[in-house]
Backbone and ligand atoms as CSV (ligand in chain L), in Angstrom:
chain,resi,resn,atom,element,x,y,z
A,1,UNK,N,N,9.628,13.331,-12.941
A,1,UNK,CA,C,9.603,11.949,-12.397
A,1,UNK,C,C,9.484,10.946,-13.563
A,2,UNK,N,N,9.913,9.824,-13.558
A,2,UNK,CA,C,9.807,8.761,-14.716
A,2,UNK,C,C,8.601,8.311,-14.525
A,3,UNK,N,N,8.653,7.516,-15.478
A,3,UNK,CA,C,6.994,6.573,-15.484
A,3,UNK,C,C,6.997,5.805,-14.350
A,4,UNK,N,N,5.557,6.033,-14.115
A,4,UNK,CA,C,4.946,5.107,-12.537
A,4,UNK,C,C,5.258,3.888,-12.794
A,5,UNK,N,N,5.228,3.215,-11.608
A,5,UNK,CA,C,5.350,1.417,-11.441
A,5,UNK,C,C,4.781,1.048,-10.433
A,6,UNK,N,N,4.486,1.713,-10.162
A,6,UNK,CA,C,3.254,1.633,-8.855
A,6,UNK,C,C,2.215,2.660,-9.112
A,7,UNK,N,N,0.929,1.843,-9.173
A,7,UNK,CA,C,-0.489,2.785,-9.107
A,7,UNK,C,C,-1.271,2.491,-7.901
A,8,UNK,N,N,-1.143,3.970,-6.889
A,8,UNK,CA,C,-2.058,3.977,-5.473
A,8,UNK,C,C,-3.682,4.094,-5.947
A,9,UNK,N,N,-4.429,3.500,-5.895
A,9,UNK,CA,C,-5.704,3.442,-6.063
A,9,UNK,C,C,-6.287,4.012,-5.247
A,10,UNK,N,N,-7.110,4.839,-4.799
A,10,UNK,CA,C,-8.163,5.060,-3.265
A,10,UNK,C,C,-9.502,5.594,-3.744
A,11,UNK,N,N,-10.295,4.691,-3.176
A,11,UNK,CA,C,-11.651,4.694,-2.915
A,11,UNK,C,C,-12.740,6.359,-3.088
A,12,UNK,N,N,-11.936,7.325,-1.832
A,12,UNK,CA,C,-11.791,8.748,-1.953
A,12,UNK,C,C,-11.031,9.939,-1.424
A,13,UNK,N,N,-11.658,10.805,-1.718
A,13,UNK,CA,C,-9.903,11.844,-1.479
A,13,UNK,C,C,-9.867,11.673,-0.143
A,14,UNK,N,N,-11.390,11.432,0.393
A,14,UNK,CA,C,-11.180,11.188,2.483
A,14,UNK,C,C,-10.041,9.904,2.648
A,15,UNK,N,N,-9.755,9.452,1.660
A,15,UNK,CA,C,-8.758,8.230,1.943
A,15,UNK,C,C,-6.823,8.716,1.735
A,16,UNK,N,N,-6.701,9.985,1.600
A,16,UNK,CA,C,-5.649,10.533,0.857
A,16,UNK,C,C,-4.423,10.462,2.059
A,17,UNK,N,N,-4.944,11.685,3.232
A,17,UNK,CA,C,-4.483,11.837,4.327
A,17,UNK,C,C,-3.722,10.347,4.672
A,18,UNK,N,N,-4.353,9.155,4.971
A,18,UNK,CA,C,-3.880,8.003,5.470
A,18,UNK,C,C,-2.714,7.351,3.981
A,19,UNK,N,N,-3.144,7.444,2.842
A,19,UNK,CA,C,-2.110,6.886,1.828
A,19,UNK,C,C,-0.982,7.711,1.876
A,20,UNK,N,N,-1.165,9.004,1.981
A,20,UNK,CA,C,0.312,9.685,1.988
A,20,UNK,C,C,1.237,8.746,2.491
A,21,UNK,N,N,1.311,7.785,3.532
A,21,UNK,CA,C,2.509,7.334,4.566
A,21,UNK,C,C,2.621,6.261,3.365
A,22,UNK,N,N,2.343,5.922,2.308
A,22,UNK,CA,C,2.284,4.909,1.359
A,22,UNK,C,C,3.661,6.294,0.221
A,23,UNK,N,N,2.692,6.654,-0.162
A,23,UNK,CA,C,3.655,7.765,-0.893
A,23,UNK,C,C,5.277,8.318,-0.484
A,24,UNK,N,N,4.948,8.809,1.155
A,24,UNK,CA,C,6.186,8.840,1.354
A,24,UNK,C,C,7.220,7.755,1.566
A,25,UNK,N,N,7.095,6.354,1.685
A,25,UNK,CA,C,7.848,5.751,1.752
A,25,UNK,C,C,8.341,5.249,0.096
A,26,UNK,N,N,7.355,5.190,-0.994
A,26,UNK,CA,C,7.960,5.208,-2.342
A,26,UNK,C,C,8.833,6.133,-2.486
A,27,UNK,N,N,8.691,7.354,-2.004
A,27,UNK,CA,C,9.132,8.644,-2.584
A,27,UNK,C,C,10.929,8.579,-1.955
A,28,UNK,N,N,10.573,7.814,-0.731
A,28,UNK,CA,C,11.949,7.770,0.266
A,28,UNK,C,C,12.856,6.566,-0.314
A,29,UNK,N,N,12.486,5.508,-1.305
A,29,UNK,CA,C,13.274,4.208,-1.436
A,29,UNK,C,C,13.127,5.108,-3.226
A,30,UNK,N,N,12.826,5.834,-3.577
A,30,UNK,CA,C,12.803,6.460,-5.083
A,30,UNK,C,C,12.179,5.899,-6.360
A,31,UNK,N,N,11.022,5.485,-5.714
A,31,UNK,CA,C,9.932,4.121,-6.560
A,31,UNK,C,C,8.751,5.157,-7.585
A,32,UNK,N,N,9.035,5.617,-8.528
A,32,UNK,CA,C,7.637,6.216,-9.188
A,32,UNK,C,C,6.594,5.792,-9.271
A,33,UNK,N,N,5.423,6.288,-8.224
A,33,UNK,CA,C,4.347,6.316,-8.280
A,33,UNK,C,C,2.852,7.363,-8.957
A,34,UNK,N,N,2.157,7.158,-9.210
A,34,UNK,CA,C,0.924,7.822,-9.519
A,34,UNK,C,C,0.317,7.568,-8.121
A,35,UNK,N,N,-0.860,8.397,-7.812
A,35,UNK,CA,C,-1.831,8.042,-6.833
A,35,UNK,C,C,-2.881,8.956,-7.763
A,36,UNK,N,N,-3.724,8.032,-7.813
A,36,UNK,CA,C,-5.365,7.742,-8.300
A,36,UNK,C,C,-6.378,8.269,-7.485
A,37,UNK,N,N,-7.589,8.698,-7.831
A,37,UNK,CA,C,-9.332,8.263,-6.792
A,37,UNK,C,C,-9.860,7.323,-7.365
A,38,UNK,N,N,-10.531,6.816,-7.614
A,38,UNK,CA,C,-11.556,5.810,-8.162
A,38,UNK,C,C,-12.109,4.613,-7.585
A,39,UNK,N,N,-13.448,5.106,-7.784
A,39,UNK,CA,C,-14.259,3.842,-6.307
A,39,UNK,C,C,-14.952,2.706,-7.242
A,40,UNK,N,N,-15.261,1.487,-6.332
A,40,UNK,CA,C,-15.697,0.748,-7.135
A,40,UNK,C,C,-17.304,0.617,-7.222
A,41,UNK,N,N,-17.513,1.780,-6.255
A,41,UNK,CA,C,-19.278,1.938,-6.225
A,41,UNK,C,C,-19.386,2.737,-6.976
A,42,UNK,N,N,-18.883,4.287,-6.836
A,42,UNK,CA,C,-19.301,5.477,-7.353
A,42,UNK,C,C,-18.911,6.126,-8.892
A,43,UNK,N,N,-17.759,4.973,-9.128
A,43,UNK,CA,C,-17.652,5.343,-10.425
A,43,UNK,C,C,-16.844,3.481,-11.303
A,44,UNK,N,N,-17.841,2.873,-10.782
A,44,UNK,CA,C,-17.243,1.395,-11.046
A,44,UNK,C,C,-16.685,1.287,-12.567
A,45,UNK,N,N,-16.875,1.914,-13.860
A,45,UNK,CA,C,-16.545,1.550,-15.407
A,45,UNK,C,C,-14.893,2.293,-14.933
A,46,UNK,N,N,-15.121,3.359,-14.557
A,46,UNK,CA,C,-13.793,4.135,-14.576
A,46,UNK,C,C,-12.236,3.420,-13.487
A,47,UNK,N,N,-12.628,2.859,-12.325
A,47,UNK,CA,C,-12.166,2.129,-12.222
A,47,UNK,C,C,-11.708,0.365,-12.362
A,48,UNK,N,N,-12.471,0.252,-13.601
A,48,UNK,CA,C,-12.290,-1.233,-14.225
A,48,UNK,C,C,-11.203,-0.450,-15.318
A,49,UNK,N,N,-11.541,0.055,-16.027
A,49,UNK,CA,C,-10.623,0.730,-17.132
A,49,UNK,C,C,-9.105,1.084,-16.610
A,50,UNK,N,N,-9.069,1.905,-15.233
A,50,UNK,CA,C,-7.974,2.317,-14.775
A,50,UNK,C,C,-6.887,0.916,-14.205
A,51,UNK,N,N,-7.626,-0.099,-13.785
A,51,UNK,CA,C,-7.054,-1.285,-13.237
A,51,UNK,C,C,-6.759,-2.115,-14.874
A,52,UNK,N,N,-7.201,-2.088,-15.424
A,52,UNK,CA,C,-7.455,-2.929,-17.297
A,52,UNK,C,C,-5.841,-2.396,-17.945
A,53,UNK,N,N,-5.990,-1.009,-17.623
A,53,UNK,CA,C,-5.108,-0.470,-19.160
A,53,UNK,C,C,-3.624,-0.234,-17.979
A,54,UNK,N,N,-3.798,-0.559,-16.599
A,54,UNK,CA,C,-2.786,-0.662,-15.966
A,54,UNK,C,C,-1.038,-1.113,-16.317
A,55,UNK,N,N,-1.311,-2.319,-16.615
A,55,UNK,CA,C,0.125,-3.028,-17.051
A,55,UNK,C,C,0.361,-2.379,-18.111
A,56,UNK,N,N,-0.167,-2.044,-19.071
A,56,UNK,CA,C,0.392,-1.662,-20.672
A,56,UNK,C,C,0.805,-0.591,-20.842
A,57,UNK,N,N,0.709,0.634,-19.524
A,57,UNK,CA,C,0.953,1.620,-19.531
A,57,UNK,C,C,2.918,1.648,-18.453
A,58,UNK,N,N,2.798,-0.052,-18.061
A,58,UNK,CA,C,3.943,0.086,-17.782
A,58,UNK,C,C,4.171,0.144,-15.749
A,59,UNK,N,N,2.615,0.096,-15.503
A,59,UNK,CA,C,2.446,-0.443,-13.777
A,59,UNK,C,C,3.239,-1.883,-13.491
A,60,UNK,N,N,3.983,-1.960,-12.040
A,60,UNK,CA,C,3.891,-3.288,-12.289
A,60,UNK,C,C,3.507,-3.625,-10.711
A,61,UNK,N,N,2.685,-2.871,-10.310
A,61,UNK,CA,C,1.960,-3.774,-9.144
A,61,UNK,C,C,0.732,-2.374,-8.525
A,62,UNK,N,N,-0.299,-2.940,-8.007
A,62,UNK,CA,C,-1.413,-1.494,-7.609
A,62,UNK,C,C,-1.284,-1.423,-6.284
A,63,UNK,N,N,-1.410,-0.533,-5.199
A,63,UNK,CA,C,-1.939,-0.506,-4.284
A,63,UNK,C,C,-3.412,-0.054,-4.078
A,64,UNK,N,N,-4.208,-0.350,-3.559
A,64,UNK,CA,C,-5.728,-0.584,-3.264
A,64,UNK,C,C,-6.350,-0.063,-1.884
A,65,UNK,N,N,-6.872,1.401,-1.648
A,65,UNK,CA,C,-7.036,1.568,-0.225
A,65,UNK,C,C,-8.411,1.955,-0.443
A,66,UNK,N,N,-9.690,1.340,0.545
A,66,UNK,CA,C,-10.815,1.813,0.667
A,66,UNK,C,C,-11.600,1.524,2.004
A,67,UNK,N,N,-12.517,2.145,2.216
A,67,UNK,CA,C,-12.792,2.041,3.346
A,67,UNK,C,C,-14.379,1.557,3.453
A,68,UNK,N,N,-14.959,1.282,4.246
A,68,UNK,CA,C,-16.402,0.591,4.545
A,68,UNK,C,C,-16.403,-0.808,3.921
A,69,UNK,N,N,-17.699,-0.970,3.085
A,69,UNK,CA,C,-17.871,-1.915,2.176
A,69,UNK,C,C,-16.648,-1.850,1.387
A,70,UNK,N,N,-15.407,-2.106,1.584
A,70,UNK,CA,C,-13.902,-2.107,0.172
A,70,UNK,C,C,-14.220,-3.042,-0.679
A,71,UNK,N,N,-14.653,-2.689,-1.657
A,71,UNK,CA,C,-14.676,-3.296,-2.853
A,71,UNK,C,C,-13.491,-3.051,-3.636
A,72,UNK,N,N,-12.886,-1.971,-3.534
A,72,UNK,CA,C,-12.047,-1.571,-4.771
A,72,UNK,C,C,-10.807,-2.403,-4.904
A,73,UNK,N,N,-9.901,-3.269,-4.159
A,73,UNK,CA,C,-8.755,-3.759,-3.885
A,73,UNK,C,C,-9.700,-5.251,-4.803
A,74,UNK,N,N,-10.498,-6.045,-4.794
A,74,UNK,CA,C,-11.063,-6.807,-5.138
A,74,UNK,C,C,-11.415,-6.363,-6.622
A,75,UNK,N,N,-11.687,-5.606,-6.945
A,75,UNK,CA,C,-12.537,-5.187,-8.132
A,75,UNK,C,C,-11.126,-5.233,-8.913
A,76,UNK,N,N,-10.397,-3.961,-8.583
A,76,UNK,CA,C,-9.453,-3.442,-9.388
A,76,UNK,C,C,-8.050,-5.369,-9.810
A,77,UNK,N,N,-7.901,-6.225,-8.703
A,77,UNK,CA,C,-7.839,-7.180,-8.732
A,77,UNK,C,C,-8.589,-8.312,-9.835
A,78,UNK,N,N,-9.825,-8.421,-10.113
A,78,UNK,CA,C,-10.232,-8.784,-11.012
A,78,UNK,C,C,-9.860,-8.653,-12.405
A,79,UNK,N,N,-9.305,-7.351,-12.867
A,79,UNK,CA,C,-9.603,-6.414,-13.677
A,79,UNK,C,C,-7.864,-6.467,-14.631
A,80,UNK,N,N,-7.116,-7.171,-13.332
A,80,UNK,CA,C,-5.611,-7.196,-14.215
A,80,UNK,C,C,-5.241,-7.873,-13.454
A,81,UNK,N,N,-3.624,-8.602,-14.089
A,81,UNK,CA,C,-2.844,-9.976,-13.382
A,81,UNK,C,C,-1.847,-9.420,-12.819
A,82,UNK,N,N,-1.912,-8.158,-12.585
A,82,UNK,CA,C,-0.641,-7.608,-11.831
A,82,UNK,C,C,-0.961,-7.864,-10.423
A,83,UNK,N,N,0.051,-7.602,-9.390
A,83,UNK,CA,C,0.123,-8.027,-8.173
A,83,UNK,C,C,-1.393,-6.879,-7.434
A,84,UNK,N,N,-1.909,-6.949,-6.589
A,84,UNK,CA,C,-2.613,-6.000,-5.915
A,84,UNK,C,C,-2.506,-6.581,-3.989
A,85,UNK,N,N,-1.975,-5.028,-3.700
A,85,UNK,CA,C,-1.942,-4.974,-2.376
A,85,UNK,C,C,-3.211,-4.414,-1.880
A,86,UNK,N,N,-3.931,-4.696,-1.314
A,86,UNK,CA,C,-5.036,-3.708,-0.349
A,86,UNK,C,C,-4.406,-3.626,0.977
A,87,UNK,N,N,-5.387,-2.068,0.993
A,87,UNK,CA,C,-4.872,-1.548,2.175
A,87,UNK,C,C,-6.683,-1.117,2.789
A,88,UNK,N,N,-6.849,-1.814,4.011
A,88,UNK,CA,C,-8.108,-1.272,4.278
A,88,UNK,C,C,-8.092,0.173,5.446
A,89,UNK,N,N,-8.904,0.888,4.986
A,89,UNK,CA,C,-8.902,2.376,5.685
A,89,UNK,C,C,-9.963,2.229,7.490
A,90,UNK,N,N,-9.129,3.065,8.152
A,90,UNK,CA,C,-10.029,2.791,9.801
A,90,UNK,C,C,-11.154,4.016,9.248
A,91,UNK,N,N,-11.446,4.172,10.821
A,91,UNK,CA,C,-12.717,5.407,10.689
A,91,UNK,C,C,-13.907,4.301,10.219
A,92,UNK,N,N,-15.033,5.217,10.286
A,92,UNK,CA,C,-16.350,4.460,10.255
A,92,UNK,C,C,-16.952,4.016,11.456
A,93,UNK,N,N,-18.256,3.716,11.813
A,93,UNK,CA,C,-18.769,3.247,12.248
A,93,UNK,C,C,-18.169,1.853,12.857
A,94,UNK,N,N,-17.801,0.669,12.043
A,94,UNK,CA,C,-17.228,-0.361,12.759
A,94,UNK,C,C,-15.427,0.383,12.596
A,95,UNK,N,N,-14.568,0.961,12.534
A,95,UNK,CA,C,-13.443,1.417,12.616
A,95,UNK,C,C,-12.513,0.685,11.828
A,96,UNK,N,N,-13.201,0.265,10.649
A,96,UNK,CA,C,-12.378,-0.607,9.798
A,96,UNK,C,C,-12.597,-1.690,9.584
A,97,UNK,N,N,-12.818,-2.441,10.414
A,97,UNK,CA,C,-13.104,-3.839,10.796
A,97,UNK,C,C,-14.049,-4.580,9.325
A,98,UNK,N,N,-14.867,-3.190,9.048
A,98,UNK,CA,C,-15.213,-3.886,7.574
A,98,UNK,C,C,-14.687,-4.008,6.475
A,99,UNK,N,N,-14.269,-2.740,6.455
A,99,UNK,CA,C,-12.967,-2.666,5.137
A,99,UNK,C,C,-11.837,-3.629,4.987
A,100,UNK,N,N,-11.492,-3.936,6.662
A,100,UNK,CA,C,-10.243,-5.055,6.420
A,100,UNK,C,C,-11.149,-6.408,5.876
A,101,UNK,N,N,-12.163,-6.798,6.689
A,101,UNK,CA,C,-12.577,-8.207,5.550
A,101,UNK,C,C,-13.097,-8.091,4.640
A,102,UNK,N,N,-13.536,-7.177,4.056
A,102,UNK,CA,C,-13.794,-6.999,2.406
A,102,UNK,C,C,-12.572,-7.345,2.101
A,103,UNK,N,N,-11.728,-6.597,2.409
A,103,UNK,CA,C,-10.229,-6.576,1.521
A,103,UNK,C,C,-9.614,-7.980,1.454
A,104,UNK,N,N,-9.610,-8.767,2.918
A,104,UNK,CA,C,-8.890,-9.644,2.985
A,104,UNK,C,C,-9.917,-11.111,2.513
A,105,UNK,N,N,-11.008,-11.108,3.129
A,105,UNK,CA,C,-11.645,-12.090,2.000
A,105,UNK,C,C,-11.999,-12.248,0.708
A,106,UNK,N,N,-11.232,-12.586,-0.242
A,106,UNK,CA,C,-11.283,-12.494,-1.761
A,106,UNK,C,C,-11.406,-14.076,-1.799
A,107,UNK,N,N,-12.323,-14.257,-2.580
A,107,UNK,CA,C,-12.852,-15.856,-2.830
A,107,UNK,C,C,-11.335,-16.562,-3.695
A,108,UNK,N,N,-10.886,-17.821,-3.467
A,108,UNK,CA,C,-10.328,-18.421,-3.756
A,108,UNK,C,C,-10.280,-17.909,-5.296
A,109,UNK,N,N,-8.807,-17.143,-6.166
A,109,UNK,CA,C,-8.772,-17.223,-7.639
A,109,UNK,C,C,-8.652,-16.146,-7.563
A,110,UNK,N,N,-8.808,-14.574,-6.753
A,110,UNK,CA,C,-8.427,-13.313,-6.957
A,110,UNK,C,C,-7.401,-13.075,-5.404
A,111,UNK,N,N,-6.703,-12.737,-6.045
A,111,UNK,CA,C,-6.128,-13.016,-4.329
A,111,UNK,C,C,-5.946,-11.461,-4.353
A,112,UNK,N,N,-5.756,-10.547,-2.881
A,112,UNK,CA,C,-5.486,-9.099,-2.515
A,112,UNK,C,C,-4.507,-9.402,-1.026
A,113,UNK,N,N,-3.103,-9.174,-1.455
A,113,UNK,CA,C,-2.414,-9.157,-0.544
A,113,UNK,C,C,-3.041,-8.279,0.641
A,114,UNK,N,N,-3.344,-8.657,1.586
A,114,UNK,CA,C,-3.968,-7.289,2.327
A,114,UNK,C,C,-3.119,-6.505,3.767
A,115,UNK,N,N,-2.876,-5.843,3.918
A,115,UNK,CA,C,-1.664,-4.902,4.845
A,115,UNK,C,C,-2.553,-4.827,5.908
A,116,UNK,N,N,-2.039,-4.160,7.428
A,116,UNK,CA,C,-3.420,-3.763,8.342
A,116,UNK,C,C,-4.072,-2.631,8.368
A,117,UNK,N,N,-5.344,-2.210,8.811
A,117,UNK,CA,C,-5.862,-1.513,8.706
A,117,UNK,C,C,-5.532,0.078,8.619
A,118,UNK,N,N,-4.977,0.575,8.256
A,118,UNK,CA,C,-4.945,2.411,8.439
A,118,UNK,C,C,-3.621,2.952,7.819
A,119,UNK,N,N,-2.885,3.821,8.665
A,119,UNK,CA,C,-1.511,4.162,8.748
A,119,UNK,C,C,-0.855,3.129,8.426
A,120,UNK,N,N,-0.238,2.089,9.762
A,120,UNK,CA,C,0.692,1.207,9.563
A,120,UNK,C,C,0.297,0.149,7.771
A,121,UNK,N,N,-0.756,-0.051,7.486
A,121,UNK,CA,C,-0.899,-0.862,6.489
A,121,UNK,C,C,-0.264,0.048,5.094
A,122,UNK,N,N,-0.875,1.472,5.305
A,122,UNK,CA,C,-0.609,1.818,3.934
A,122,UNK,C,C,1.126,1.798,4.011
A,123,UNK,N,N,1.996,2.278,5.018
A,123,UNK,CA,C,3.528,2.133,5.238
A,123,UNK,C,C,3.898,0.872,4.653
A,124,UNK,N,N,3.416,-0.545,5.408
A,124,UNK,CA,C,3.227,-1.833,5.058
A,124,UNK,C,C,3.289,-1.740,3.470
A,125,UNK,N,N,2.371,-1.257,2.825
A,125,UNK,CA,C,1.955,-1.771,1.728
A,125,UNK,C,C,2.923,-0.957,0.454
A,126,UNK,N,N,3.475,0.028,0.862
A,126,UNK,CA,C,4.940,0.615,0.261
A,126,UNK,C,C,6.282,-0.212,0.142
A,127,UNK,N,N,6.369,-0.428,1.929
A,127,UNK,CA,C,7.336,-1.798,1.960
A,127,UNK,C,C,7.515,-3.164,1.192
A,128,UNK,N,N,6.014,-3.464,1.121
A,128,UNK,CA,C,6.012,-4.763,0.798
A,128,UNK,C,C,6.076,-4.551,-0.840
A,129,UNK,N,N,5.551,-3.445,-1.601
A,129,UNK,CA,C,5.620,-3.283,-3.162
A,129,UNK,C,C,7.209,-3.134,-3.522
A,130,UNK,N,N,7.868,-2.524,-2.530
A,130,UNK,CA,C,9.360,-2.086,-2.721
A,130,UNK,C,C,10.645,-3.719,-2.529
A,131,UNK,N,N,9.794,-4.699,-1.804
A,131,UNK,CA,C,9.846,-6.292,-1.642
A,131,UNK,C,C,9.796,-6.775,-3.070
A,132,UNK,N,N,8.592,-6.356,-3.313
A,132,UNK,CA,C,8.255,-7.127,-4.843
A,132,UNK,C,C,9.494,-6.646,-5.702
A,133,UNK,N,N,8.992,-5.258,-5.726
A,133,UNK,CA,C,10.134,-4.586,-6.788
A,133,UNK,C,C,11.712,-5.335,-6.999
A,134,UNK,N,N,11.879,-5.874,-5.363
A,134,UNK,CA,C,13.574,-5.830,-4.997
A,134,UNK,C,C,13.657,-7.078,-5.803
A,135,UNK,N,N,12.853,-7.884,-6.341
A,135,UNK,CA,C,13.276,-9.190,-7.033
A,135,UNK,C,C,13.684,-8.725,-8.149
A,136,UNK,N,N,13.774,-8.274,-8.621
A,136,UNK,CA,C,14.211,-7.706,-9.868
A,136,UNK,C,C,15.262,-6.528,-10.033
A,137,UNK,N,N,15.276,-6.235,-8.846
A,137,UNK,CA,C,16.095,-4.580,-8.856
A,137,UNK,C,C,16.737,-4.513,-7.514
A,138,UNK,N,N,18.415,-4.943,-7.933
A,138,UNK,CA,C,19.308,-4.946,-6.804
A,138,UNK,C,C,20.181,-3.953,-5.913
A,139,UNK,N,N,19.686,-2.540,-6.463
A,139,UNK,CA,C,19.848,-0.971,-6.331
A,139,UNK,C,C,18.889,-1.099,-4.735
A,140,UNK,N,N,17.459,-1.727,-4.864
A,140,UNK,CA,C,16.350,-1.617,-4.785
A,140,UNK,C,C,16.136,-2.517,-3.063
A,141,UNK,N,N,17.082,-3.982,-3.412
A,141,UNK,CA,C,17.277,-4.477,-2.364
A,141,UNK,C,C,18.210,-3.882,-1.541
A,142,UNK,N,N,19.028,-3.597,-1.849
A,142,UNK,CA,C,20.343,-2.802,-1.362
A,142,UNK,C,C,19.424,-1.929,-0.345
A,143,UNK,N,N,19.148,-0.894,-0.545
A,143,UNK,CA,C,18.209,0.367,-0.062
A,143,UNK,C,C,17.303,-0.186,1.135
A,144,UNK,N,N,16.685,-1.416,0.465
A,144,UNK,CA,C,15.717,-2.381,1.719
A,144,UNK,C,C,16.548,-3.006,2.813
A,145,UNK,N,N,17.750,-3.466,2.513
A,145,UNK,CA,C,18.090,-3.804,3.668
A,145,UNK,C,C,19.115,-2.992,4.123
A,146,UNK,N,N,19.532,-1.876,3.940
A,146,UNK,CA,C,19.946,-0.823,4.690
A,146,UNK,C,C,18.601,0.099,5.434
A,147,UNK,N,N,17.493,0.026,5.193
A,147,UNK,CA,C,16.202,0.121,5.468
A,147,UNK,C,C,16.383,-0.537,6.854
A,148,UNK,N,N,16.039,-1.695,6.835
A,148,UNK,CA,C,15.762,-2.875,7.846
A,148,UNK,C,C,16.843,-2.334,8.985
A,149,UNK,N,N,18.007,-2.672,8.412
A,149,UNK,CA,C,19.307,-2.504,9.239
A,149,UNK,C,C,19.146,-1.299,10.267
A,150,UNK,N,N,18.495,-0.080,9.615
A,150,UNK,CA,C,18.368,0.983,10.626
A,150,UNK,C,C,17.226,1.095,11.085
A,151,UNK,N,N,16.412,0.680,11.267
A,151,UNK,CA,C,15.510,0.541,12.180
A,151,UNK,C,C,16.064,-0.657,13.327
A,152,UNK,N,N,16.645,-1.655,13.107
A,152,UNK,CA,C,17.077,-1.935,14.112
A,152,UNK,C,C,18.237,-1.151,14.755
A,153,UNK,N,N,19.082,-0.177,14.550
A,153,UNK,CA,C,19.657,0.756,15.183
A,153,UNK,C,C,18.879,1.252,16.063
A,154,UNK,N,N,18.066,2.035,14.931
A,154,UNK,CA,C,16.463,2.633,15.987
A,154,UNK,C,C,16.296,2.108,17.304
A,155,UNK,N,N,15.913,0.887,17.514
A,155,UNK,CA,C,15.432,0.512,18.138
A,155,UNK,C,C,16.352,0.350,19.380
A,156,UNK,N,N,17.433,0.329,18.815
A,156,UNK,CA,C,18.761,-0.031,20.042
A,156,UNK,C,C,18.986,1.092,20.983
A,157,UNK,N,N,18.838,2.268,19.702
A,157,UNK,CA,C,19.118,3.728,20.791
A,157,UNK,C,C,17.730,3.717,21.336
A,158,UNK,N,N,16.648,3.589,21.018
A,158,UNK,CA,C,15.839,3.992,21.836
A,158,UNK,C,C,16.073,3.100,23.481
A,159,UNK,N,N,16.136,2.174,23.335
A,159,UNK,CA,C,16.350,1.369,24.525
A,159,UNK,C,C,17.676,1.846,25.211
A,160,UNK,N,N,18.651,2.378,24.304
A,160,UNK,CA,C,19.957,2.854,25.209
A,160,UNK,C,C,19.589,4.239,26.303
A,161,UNK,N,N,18.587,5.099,25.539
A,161,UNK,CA,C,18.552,6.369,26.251
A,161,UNK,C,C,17.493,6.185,27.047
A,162,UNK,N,N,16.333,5.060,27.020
A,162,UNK,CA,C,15.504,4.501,28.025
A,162,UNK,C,C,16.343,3.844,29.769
A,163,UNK,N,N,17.465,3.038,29.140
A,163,UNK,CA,C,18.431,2.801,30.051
A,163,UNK,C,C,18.851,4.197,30.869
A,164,UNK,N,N,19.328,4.890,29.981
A,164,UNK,CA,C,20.058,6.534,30.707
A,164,UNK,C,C,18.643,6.993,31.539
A,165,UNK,N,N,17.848,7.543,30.799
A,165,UNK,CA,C,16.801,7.680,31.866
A,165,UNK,C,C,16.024,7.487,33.293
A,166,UNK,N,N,16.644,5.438,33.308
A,166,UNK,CA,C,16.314,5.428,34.375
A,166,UNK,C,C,17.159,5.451,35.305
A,167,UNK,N,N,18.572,6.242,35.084
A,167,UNK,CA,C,19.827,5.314,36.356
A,167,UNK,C,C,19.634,7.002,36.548
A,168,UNK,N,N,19.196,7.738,36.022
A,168,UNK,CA,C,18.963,9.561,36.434
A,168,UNK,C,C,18.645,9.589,37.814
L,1,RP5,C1,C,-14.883,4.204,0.445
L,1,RP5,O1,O,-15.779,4.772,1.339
L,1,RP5,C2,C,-13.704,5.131,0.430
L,1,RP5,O2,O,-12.548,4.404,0.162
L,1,RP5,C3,C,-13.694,5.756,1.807
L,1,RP5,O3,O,-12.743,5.149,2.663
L,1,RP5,C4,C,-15.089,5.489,2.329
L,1,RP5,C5,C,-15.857,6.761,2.632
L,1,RP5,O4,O,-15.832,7.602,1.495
L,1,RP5,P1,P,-16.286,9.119,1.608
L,1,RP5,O5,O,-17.720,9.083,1.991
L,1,RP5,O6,O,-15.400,9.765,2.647
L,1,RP5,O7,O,-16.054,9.696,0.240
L,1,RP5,O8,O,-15.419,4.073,-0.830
C-alpha cells in the first residue's frame, strides 16, 4: 500500500469493530489509510505526538473516533492544522449522546468536523475525507460521483421491486 493520507485515530480497540465501515469505504474509493489506538486519557503524550508529527509524515486529514467523555477528536485537533473529522462512538451508559457533544462542542478556534454517532458517522466520515481529498484529486471526484450516482440507482430498484411486491 502507499503512504497513508488519512490517519483513523480511536480511542480503543473496543472502538475498532464500528471504524472498520470507515476503513472499508477508504479501501473501496482506494484512499491509503493507517488506523491507530491512542486515547487522550490513557495515554495522552502518545497521542499528542501521533496527531504533532502527523502532516510531516505526509497525513493530510485525521479521522477521530471515541467514545464516553471523547476527548480525542479535540485533543488530537489541537495538536495539528490538518483537517480533523470526529466520529463519536454509541454504546455506554448514555448511548453516545456524550461522546457526540464532546466531539461536537469544540470551543470557538479548534473546530472537529463531527459525523453522527456510530456506524453511519464513521461511513460519513470516509465520505466526507474522500470530499476533502476530491478537491485536489479528479480520479477521486470522478469515483465520488459515480458513488452518489449509484446509490441513487439503489434506491430506484429498491422502490421498483417494492412496487412488484405489492401488485403480487
Ligand atoms: C473511549 O472510551 C474509547 O474511545 C471507547 O469508545 C470508550 C471505552 O473504552 P474501553 O473501556 O472499551 O477501552 O476512550
Amino acid at each position: 500500500m502507499s503512504n497513508p493520507v488519512v490517519l483513523i485515530v480511536m480511542g480503543s480497540d473496543s472502538d475498532v469493530p464500528t471504524m472498520e465501515e470507515t476503513a472499508k469505504v477508504l479501501t473501496e474509493f482506494g484512499v491509503p489509510f493507517e488506523m491507530r489506538i491512542s486515547s487522550a486519557h490513557r495515554s495522552p503524550e502518545r497521542t499528542g505526538k501521533l496527531a504533532h508529527e502527523a502532516a510531516g509524515r505526509g497525513i493530510q486529514l485525521i479521522i477521530a473516533a471515541a467514545g464516553m467523555a471523547a476527548h480525542l477528536a479535540g485533543v488530537v485537533a489541537a495538536e495539528t492544522t490538518l483537517p480533523v473529522i470526529g466520529v463519536p462512538m454509541g454504546g455506554g451508559p448514555l448511548s453516545g449522546m456524550d461522546a457526540l457533544y464532546a466531539t461536537v462542542q469544540m470551543p470557538g478556534g479548534i473546530p472537529v468536523a463531527t459525523m453522527a454517532i456510530g456506524k453511519a458517522g464513521a461511513k460519513n466520515a470516509a465520505l466526507f475525507a474522500v470530499q476533502i481529498l476530491s478537491l485536489t484529486d479528479s480520479s477521486l471526484r470522478e469515483k465520488f460521483a459515480a458513488y452518489r450516482a449509484q446509490m441513487a440507482v439503489e434506491v430506484e430498484q429498491k422502490d421498483q421491486a417494492l412496487q412488484a411486491s405489492r401488485r403480487l
